[in-house]
N, C-alpha and C positions, 0 to 999 in steps of 0.2 A: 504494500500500500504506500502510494507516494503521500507526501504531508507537506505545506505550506509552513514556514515557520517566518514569521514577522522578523525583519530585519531591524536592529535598532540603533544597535551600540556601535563604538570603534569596532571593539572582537567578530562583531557579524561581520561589517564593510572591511576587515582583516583578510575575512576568510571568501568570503565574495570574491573578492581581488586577486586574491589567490587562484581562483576557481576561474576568473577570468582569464587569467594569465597562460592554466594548463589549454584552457577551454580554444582561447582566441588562437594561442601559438600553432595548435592541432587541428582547429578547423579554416581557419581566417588567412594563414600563412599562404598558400598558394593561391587566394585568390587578391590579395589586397599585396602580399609580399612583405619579408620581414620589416622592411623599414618603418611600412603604414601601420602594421601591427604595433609594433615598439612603440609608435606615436600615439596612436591610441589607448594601449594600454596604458602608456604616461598620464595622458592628458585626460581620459574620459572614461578609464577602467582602472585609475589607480584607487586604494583605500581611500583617502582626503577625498576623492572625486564625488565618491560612493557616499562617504559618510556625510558628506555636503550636501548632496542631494536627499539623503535621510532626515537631516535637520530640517531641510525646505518644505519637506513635508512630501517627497515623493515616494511611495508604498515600494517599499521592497522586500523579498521573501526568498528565504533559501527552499531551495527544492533537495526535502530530502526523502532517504527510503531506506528502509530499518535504520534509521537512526546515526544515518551519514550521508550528509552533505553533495548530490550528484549536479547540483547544479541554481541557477538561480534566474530569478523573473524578476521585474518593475514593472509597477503602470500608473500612469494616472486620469483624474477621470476630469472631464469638463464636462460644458453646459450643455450637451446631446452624445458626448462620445465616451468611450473607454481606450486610451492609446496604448499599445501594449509596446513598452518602450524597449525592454528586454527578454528575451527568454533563451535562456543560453544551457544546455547540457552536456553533462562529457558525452562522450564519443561509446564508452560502454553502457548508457544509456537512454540513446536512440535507438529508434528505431522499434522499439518493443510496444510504442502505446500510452509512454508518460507526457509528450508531448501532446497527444490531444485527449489526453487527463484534464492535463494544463490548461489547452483551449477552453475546454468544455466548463471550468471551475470559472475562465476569467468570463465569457460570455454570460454566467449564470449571474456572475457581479454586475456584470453591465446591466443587466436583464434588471435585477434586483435593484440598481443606481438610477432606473427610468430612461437609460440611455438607449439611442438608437442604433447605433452602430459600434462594430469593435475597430481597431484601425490601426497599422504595423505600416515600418519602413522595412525593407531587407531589400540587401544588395542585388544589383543585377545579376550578378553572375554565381550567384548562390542556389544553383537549380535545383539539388536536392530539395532545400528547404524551399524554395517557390510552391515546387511539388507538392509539399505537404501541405502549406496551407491556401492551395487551391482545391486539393482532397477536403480538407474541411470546411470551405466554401467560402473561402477569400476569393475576392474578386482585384485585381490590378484595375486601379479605377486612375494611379496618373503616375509620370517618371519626376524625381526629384534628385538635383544633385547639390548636394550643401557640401560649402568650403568648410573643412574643421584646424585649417591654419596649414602653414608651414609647407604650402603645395600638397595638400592632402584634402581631396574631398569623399563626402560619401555621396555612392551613385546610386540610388536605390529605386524600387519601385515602393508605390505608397497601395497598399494592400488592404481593404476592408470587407466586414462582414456586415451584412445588413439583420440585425435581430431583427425574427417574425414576431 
């Protein structure tokens, strides 16, 4: 059984960062290249990054199962949506069904928040995961590419689901 565990402290955004770090290096490496990786991990997955955005009030939660740590989500909710800002797993735990665990938990937030849609960024060239959350009924609704400094942008597509 996977379990949501509320992200709060430095020690969560410790271990987050950490979890980023195995996460990003193994999956994100050949498609963005070490350098982008490195950059980002610095700048927008390091702990201080993490822990910042926990202060600000942004939901974050370790994804765990039997009671260790496989990986971790964020999201935040506005005036009609739920953004699902991260959801990141290792590598030994795709693929089996926890990710649209995962789905299926934050839609039911959205659902329960009175919001209309749920709504992800994820890279172009990330077609595994494209795959996945077009299987669970994300729609590619527009392309977005944000500068994140230093000759580094993200090229992503912007991915939504429409709650019935």
């Amino acid at each position: 059984m996977t379990q949501l565990k509320q992200a709060t402290t430095q020690e969560d955004a410790d271990l987050i960062a950490q979890l980023a770090k195995e996460i990003w290096e193994e999956h994100y490496t050949a498609i963005l290249g070490e350098e982008q990786v490195a950059y980002m991990l610095t700048h927008l997955q390091s702990a201080a990054a993490i822990h910042q955005e926990i202060l600000d009030g942004k939901a974050y939660f370790l994804v765990e199962s039997h009671q260790t740590a496989i990986g971790y989500l964020s999201y935040a909710l506005s005036a009609e949506q739920l953004f699902l800002s991260k959801l990141y797993l290792k590598s030994s735990s795709r693929g089996n069904g926890i990710g649209k665990e995962l789905i299926e938990k934050l839609k039911n937030t959205a659902n329960e928040a009175n919001k209309k849609t749920v709504f992800l960024t994820v890279n172009k060239f990330n077609h595994p995961t494209i795959a996945v959350y077009k299987k669970l009924g994300f729609k590619i609704i527009e392309e977005q590419v944000a500068d994140i400094g230093h000759g580094y942008v993200m090229d992503d597509y912007i991915m939504e689901y429409r709650l019935p």
